[in-house]
C-alpha positions as CSV (number, residue, x, y, z in Angstrom):
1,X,1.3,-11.0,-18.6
2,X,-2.2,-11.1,-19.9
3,X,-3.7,-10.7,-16.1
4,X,-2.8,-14.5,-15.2
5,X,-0.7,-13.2,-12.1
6,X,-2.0,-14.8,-8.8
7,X,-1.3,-15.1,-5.6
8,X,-2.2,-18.2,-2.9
9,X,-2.1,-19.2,0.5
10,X,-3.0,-22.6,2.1
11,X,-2.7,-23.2,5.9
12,X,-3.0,-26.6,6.7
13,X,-3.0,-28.2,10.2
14,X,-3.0,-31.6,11.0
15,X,-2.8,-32.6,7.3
16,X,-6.1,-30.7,7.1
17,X,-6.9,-27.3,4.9
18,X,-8.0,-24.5,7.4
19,X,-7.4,-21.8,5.0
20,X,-7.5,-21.5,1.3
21,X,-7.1,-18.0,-0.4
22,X,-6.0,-17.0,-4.0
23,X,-6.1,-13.8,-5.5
24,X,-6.1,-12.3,-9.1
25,X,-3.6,-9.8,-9.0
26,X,-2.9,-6.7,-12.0
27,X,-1.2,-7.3,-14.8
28,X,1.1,-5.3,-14.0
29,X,2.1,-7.5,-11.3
30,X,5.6,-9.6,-11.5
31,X,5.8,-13.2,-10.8
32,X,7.8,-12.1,-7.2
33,X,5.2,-9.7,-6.3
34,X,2.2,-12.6,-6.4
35,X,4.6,-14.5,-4.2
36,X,5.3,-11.6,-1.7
37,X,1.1,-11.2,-1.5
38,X,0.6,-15.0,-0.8
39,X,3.1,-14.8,2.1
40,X,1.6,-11.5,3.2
41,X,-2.0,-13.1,3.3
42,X,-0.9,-16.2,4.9
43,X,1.1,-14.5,7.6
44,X,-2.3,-12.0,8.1
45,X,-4.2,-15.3,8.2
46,X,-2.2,-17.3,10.5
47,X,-2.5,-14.0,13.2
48,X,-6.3,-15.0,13.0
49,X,-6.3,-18.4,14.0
50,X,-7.9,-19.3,16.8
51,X,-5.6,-22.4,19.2
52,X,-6.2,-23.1,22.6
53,X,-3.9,-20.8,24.9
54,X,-1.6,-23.0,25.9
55,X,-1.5,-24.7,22.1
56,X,2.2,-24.5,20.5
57,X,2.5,-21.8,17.9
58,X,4.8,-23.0,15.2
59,X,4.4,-21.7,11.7
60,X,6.4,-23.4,8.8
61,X,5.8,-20.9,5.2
62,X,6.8,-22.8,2.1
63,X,8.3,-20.5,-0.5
64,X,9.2,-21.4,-4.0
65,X,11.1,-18.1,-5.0
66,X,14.2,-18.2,-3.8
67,X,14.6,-14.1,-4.8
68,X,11.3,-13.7,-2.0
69,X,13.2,-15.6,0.2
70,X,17.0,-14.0,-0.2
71,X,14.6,-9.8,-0.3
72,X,13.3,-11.3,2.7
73,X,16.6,-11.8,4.3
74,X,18.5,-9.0,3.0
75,X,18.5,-6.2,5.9
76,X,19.3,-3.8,3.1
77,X,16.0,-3.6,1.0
78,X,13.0,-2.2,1.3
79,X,10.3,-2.8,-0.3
80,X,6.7,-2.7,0.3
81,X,5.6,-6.0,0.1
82,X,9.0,-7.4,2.1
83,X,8.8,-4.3,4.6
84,X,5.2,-5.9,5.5
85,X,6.2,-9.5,5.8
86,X,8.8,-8.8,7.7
87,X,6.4,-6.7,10.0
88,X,3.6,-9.4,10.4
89,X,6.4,-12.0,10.7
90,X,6.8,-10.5,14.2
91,X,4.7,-13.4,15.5
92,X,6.3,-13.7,18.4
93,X,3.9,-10.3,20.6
94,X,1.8,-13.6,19.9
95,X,4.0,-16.3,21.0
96,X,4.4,-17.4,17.0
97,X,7.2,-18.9,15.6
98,X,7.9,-18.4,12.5
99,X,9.9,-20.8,9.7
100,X,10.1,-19.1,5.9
101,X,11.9,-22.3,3.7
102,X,12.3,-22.3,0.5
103,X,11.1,-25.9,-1.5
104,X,10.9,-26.4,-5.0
105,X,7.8,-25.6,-7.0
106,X,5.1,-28.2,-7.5
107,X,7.1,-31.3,-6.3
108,X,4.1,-32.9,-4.2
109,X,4.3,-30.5,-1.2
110,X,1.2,-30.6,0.8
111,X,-0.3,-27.3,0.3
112,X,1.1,-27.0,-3.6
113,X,-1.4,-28.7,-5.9
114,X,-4.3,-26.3,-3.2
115,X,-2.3,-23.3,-3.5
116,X,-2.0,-23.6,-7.6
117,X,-5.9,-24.4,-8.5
118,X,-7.3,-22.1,-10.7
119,X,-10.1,-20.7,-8.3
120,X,-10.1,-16.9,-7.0
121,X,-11.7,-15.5,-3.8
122,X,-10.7,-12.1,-4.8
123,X,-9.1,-9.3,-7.2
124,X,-6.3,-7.4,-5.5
């Protein structure tokens, strides 16, 4: 893979870019694993955001790998990466809910041409 495999997660609100983060990942990485880590950080991220208390917590994540999605969904496997979303995807101690939808890749989704730039905030 020539260490091209990347991760990113953009949170916008309002039609505005709150968060931005994209991450260089091993090599060794696959393709499903840099989408399991964007999901991860975006669903770490959204736990930080600061709303107003009485503000309405809805989370929509855009995910263009349908395998993510189906792991994601399938009670019977475990691993790592999925085990952790679905842990931080317990939003809801929070009063967070939370949407996962797949869409296709790089079809003008807000968030797309962001999350696919070739800038990196850090090596994972």
């Amino acid at each position: 893979m020539g260490g091209k495999v990347g991760a990113a997660a953009v949170i916008i609100k309002d039609d505005i870019v709150v968060h931005q983060s994209k991450f260089k990942l091993h090599e060794r990485c696959s393709n499903n694993q840099a989408e399991q880590v964007a999901i991860l950080r975006v669903l770490e991220q959204i736990q930080n955001l600061q709303l107003a208390e009485d503000a309405e917590k809805i989370a929509v994540v855009n995910i263009d790998s349908k395998v993510t999605l189906d792991t994601m969904q399938n009670r019977n496997k475990h691993y790592i990466l999925i085990q952790s979303i679905k842990e931080i995807k317990r939003l809801e101690d929070q009063r967070w809910t939370v949407f996962c939808n797949w869409v296709k890749a790089h079809v003008g989704i807000q968030g797309n041409k962001e999350a696919g730039g070739p800038t990196v905030d850090s090596v994972l």
